[in-house]
N, C-alpha and C positions, 0 to 999 in steps of 0.2 A: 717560694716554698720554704716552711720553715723547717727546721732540726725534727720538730715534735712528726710533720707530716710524713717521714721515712722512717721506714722502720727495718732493719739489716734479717733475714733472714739467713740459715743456711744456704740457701742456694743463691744468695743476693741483695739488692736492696729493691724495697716497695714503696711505692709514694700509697699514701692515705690518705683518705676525704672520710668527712662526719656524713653519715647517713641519717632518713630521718628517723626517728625516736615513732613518731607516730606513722608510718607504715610500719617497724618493727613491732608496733601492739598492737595493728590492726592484722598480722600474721597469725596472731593466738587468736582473735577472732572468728577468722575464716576454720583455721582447724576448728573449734569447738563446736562453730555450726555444722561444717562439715559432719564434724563426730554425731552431732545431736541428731542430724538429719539419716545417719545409718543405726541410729536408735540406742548409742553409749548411752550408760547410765553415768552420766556426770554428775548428775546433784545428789545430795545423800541421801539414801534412803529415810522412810519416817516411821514412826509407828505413833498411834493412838491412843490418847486416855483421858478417860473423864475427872471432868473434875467435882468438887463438893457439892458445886453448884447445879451438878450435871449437864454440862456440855460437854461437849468435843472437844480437845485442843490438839492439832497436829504436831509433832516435835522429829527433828531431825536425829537420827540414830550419831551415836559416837561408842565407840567401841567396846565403854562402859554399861552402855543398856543394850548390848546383844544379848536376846534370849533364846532365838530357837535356831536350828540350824539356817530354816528358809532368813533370818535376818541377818546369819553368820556368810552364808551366801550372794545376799543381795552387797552387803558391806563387802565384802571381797571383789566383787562387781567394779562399785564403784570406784573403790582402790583401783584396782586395774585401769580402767578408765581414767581415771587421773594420770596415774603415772604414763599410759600413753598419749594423753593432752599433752604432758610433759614432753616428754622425746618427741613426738611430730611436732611441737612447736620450737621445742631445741635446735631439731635438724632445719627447720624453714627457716630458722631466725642465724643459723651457723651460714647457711647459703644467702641468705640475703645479704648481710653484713659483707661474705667477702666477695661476694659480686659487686655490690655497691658501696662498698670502701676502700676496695682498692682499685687504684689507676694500671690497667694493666693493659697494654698492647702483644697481641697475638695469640694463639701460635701461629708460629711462620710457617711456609711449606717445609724446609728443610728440616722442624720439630716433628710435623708431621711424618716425613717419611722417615728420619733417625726410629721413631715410635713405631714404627710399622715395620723397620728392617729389625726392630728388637721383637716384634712377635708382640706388641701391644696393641688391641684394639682401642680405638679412637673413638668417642662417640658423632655421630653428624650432627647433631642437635648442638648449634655453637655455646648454649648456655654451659651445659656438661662438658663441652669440648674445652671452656677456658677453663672450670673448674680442675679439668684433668691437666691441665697446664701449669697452673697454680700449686696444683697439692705437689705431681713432680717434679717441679722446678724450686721451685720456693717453698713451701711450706711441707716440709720433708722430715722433719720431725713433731711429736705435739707439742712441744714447748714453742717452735712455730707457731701453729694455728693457736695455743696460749695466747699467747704475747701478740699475735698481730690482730684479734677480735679486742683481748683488751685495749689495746693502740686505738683503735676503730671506736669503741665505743665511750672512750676518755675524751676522742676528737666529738663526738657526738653530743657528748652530756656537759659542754662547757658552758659554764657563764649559769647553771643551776644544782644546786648543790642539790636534792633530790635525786637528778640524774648520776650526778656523780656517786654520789651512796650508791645507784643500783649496779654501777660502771663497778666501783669496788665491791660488791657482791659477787656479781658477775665473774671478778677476775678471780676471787677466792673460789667460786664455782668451779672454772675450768681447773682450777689450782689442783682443786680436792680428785675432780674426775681423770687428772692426768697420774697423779700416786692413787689412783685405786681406792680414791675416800668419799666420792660424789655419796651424797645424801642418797636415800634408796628411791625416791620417787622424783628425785632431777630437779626439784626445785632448786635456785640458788642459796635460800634461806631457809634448805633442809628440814620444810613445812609440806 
């Protein structure tokens, strides 16, 4: 186990494994469909106009050819929509990472019951149940969960420099979201 694969928390030290890359963008997959199949307006709206030759050409709105309210509306729409693509695929792709990047054993009975003499409910579902293990044990501040997704996704994106560009996105992402500068629609590259 090398140096790079541990990573010191406040509450201790965590071994790390690289997860894969493509289950983590088959995550924004599933949400999208998900979204698309409850009827989000993901794609941008359009509107129509002829041209010299008199056809049809359909064109995608951007924020400079809104003209009526109903296109001021539909674009607000799909802003929304995006930005929650964004965060549910944030939130699936934060849980997936520290489920499957980090090597974690437990909790034990005695975490258990310490958690329950504290008046903490426990989830029964073990996914949630290590999650809640995880955040209170270790990863206890956000410069934590910072530092050990970037960890995670560094061990991930090696040996291709593409990945790594996204890996140092990525960390300037949580970088910005942890001082209160995240871009407003959650993208890492503030698009």
């Amino acid at each position: 186990m090398a140096a790079k694969d541990i990573y010191e928390t406040s509450g201790g030290p965590l071994q790390l494994r690289a997860v894969s890359m493509e289950a983590f963008n088959q995550l924004r997959v599933r949400v999208e469909r998900e979204m698309r199949d409850n009827g989000a307006p993901l794609d941008p709206p359009t509107y129509t106009v002829r041209t010299v030759a008199g056809t049809l050409e359909e064109h995608e709105h951007t924020e400079e050819t809104l003209e009526s309210d109903e296109d001021r509306a539909a674009w607000q729409a799909y802003q929304a929509a995006r930005e929650e693509l964004q965060q549910r695929t944030g939130i699936r792709g934060v849980r997936y990472m520290l489920s499957e990047g980090v090597v974690l054993d437990g909790p034990d009975d005695a975490w258990l019951q310490r958690m329950d003499a504290l008046g903490l409910e426990i989830s029964d579902d073990p996914l949630e149940r290590r999650e809640q293990y995880l955040t209170y044990e270790y990863t206890r501040t956000p410069k934590d969960t910072v530092m050990l997704l970037q960890r995670i996704m560094a061990l991930s994106a090696e040996g291709s420099k593409e990945l790594q560009r996204a890996a140092e996105e990525m960390e300037q992402f949580f970088r910005r979201e942890v001082e209160g500068q995240a871009p407003k629609n959650g993208s890492p590259d503030g698009g």
